[in-house]
C-alpha positions as CSV (number, residue, x, y, z in Angstrom):
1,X,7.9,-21.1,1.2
2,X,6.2,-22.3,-1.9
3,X,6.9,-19.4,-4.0
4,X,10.9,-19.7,-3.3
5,X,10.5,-23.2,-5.2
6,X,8.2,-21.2,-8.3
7,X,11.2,-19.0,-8.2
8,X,13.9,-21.3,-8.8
9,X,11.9,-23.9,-10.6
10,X,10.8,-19.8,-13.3
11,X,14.7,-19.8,-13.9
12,X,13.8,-16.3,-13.0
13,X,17.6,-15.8,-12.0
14,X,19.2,-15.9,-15.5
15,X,16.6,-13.6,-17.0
16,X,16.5,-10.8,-14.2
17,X,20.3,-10.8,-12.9
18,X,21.8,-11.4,-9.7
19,X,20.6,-8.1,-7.7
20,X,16.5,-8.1,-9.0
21,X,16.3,-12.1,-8.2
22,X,18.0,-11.1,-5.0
23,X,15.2,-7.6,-4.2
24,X,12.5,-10.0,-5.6
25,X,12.8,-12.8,-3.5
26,X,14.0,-10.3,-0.4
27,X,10.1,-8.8,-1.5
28,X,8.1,-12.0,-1.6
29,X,9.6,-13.3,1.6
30,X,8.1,-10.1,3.0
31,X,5.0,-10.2,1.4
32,X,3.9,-14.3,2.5
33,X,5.1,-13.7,6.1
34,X,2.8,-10.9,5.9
35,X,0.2,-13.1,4.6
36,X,1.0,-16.0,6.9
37,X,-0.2,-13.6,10.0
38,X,-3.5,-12.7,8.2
39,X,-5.9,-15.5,9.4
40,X,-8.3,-14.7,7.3
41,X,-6.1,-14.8,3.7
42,X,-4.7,-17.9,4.9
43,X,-8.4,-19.9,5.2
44,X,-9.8,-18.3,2.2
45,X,-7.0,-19.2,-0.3
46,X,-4.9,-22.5,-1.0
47,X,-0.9,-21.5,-0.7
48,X,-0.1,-21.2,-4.7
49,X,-2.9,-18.6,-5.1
50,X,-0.9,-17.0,-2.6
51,X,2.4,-17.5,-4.2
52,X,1.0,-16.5,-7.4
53,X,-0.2,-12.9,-5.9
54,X,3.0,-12.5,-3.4
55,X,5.0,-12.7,-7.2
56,X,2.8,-10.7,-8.6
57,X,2.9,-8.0,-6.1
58,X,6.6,-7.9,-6.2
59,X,7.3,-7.3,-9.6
60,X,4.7,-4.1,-10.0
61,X,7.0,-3.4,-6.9
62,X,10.0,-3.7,-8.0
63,X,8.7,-2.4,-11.8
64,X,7.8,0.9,-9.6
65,X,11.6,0.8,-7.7
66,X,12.7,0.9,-11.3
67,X,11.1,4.0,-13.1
């Protein structure tokens, strides 16, 4: 759950509005449970490298949604 705390900590909410804070972090709550099951991913990189991909994943996703 570390990137819930990057997304609060961002202020993310105020810049992208109620519903893409909401899709985002709907997104990377997907994306680390997925990552959680992959034993490999998880020995290989510390959690905010994780995080830091997971957020990074989800906003070419949602960019994507968008156009």
């Amino acid at each position: 759950m570390y990137f819930c705390i990057n997304l609060v900590m961002t202020g993310l909410e105020g810049k992208l509005g109620k519903k893409h804070f909401k899709y985002l972090n709907k997104v990377c709550l997907y994306l680390s449970k997925m990552a959680l099951f992959e034993v490999e991913i998880m020995t290989t990189y510390d959690y905010a490298t994780i995080a830091c991909a997971n957020l990074y994943v989800a906003f070419k996703i949602i960019e994507q949604v968008e156009h």
